[in-house]
Residue frames as a rotation matrix with the C-alpha (Angstrom) as fourth column:
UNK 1
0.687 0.369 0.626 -17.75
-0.030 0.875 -0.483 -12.97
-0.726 0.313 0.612 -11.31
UNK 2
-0.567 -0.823 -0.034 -15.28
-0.096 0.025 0.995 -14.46
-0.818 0.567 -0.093 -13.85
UNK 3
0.012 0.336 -0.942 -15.73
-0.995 -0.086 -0.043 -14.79
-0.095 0.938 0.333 -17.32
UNK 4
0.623 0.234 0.747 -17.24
-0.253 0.963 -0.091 -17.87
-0.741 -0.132 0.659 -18.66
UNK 5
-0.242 -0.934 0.263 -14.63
-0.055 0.283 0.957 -20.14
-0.969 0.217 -0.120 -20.19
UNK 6
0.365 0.284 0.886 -16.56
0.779 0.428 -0.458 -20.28
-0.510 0.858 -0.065 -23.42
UNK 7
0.976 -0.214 -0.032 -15.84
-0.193 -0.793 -0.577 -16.48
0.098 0.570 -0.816 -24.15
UNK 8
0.300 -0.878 -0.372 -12.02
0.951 0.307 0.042 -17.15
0.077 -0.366 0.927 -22.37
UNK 9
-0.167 -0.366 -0.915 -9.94
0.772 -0.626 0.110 -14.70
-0.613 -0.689 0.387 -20.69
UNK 10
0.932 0.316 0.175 -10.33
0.361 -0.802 -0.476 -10.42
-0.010 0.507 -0.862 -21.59
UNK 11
-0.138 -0.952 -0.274 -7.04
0.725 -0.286 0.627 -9.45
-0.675 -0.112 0.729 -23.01
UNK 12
0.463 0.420 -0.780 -7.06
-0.125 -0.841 -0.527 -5.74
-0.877 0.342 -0.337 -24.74
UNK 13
0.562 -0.367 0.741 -5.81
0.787 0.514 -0.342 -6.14
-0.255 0.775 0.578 -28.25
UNK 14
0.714 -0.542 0.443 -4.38
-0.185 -0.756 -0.627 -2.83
0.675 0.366 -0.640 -28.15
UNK 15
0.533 -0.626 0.569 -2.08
-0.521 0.287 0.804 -3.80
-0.667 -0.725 -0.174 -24.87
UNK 16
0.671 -0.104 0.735 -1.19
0.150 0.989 0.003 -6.90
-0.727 0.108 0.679 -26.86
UNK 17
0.956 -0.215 0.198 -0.32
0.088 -0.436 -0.896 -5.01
0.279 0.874 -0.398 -29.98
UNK 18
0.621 -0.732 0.278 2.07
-0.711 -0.676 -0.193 -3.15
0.330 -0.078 -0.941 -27.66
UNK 19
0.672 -0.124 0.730 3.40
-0.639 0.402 0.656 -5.99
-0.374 -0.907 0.191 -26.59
UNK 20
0.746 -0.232 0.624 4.28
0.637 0.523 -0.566 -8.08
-0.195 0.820 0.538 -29.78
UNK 21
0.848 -0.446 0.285 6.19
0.154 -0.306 -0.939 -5.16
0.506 0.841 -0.190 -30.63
UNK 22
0.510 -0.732 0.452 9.06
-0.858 -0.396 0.327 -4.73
-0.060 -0.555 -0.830 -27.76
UNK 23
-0.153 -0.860 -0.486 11.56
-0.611 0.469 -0.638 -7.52
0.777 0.200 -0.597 -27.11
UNK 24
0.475 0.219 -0.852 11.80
0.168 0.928 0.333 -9.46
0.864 -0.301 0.404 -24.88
UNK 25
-0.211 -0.851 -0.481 13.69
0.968 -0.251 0.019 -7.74
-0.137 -0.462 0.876 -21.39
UNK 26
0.119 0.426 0.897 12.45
0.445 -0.830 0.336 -4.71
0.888 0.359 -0.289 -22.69
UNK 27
-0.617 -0.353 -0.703 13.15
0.786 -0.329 -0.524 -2.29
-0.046 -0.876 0.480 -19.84
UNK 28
-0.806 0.433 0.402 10.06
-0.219 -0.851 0.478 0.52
0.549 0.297 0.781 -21.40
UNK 29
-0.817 0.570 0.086 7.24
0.131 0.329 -0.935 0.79
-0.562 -0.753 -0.343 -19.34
UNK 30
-0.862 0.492 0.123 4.03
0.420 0.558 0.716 -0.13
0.283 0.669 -0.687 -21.08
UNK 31
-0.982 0.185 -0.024 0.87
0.005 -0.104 -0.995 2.48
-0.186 -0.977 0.101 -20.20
UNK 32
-0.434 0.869 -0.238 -2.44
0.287 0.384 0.877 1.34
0.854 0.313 -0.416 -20.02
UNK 33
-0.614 0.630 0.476 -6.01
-0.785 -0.548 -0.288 2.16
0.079 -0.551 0.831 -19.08
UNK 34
0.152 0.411 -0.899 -6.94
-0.262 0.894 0.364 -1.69
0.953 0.180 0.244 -19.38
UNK 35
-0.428 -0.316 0.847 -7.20
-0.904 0.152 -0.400 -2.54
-0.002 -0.937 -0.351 -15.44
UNK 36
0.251 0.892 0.376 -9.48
-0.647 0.444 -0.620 -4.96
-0.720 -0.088 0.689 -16.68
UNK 37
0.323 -0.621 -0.714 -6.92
-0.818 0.197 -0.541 -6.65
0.477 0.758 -0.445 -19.01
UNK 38
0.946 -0.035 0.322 -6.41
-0.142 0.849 0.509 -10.63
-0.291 -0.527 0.799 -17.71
UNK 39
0.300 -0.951 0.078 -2.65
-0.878 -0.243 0.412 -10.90
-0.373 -0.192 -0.908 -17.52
UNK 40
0.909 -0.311 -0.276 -1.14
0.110 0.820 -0.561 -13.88
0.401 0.480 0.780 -20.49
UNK 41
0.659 -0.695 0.288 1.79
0.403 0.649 0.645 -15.36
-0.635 -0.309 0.708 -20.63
UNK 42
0.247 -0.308 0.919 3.20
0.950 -0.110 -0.292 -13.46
0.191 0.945 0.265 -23.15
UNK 43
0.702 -0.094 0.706 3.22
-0.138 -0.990 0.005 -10.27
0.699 -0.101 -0.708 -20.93
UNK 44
0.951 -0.043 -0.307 5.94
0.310 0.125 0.943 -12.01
-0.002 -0.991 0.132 -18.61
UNK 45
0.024 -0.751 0.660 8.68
0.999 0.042 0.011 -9.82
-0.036 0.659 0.751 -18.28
UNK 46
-0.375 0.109 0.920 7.44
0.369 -0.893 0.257 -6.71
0.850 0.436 0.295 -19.11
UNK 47
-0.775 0.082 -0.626 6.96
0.488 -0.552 -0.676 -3.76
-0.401 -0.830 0.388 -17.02
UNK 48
-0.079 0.841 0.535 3.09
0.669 -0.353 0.654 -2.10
0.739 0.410 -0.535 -17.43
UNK 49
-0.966 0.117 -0.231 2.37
0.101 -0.652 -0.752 1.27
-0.238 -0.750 0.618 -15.66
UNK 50
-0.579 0.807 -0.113 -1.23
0.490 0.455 0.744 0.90
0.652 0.375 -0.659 -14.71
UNK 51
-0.499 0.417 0.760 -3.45
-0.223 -0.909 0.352 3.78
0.837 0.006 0.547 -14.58
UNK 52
-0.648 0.388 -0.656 -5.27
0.724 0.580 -0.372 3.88
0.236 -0.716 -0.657 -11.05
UNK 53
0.246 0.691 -0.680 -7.20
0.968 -0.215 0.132 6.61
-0.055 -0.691 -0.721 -11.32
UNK 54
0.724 -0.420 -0.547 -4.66
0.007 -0.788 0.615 9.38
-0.690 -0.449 -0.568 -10.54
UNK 55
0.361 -0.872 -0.330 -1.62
-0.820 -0.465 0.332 8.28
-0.443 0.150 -0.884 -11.90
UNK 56
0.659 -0.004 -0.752 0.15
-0.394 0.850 -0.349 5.12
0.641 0.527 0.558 -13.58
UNK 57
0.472 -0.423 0.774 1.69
-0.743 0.281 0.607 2.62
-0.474 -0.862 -0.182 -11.11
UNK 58
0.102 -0.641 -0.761 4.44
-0.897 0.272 -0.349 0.65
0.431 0.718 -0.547 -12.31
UNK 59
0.308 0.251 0.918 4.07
-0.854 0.498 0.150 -3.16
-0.419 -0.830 0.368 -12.41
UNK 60
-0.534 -0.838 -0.115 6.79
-0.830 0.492 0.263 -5.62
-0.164 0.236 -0.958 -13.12
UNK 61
0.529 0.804 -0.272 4.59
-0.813 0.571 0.109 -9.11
0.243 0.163 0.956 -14.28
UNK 62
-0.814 -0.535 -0.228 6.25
-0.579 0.781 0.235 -12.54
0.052 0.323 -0.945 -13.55
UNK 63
-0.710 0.270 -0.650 5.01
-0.221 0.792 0.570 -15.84
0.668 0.548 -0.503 -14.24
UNK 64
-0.757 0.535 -0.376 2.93
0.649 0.548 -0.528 -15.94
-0.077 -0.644 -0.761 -10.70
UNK 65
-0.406 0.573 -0.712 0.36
-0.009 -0.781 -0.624 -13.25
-0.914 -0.247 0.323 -11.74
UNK 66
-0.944 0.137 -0.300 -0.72
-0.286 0.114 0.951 -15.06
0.164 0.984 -0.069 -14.87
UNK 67
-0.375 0.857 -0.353 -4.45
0.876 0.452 0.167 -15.48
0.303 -0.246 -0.921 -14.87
UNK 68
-0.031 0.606 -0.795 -5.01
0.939 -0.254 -0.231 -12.47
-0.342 -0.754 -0.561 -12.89
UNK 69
0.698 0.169 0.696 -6.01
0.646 -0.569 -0.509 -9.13
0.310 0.805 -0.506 -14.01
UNK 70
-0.345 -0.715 0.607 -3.77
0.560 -0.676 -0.478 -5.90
0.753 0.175 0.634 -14.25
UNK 71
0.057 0.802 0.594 -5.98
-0.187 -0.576 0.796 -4.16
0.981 -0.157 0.117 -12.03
UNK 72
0.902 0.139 -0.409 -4.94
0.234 0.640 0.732 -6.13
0.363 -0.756 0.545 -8.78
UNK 73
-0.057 -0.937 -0.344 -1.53
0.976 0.020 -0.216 -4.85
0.209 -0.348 0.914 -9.01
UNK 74
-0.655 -0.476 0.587 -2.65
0.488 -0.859 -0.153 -1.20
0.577 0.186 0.795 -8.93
UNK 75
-0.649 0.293 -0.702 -4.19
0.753 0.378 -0.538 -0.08
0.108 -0.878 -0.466 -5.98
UNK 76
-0.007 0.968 0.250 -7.05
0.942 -0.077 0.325 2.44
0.334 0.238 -0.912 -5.91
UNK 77
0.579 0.665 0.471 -7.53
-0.005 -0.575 0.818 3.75
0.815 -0.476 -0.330 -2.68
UNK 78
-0.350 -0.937 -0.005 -4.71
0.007 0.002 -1.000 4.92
0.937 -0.350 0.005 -0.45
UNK 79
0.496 0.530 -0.688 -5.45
0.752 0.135 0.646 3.71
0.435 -0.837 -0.331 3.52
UNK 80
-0.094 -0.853 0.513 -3.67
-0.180 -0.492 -0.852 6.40
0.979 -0.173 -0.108 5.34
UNK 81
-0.736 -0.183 -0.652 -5.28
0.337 0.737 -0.586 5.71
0.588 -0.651 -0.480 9.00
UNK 82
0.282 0.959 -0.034 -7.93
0.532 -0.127 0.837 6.15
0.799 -0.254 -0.546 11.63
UNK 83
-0.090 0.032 0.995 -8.37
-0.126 -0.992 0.020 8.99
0.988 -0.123 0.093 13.62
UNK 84
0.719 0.573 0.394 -9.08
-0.044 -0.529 0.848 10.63
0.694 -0.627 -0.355 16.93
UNK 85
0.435 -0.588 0.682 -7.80
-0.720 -0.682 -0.129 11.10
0.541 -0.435 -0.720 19.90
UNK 86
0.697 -0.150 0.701 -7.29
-0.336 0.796 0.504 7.55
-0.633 -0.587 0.504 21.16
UNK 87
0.941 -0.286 0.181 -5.11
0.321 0.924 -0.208 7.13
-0.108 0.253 0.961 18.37
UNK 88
0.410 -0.562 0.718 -2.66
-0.303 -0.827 -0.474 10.12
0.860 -0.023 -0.509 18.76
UNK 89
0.767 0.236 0.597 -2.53
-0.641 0.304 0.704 8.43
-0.015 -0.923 0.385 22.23
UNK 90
0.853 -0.323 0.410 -1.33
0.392 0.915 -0.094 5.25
-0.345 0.241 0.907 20.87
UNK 91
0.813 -0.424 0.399 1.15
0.198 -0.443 -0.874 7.23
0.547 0.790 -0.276 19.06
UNK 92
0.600 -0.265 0.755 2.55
-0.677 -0.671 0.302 8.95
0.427 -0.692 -0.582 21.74
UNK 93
0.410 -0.592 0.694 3.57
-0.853 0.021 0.521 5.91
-0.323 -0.806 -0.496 23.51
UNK 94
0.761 -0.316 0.567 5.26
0.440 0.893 -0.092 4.62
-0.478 0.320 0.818 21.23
């Protein structure tokens, strides 16, 4: 469920902070534990390495990922593939 437009988007105010203070173009990478952090207009540009768990996955913002949350760009759970012997098969002949 989204938030309700009365409260309006969750943006961390520490993120933000860090934001206000770089330039514009900035080439530093920005890391946060906000996956839950709704992605403004003010963060386009900037490169954010978002924490997934494990490690911090660098994610470039542009202007089509406004609205959505930081958390979408950084993927969780890694698929690697399904098993057994029918697919070793498959393998083979190819």
């Amino acid at each position: 469920m989204s938030r309700s437009l009365k409260k309006g988007p969750y943006i961390d105010e520490k993120l933000m902070k860090k934001v206000s203070n770089l330039k514009a173009g900035d080439k530093t990478v920005i890391k946060t534990w906000a996956r839950s952090s709704v992605i403004s207009p003010e963060m386009v540009g900037f490169i954010f390495g978002v924490h997934n768990g494990k490690q911090h996955i660098e994610v470039s913002v542009t202007e089509d990922m406004v609205g959505h949350k930081l958390g979408e760009f950084s993927p969780t759970k890694k698929f690697i593939k399904h098993g057994g012997k029918m697919q070793k098969e498959l393998e083979k002949k190819q």
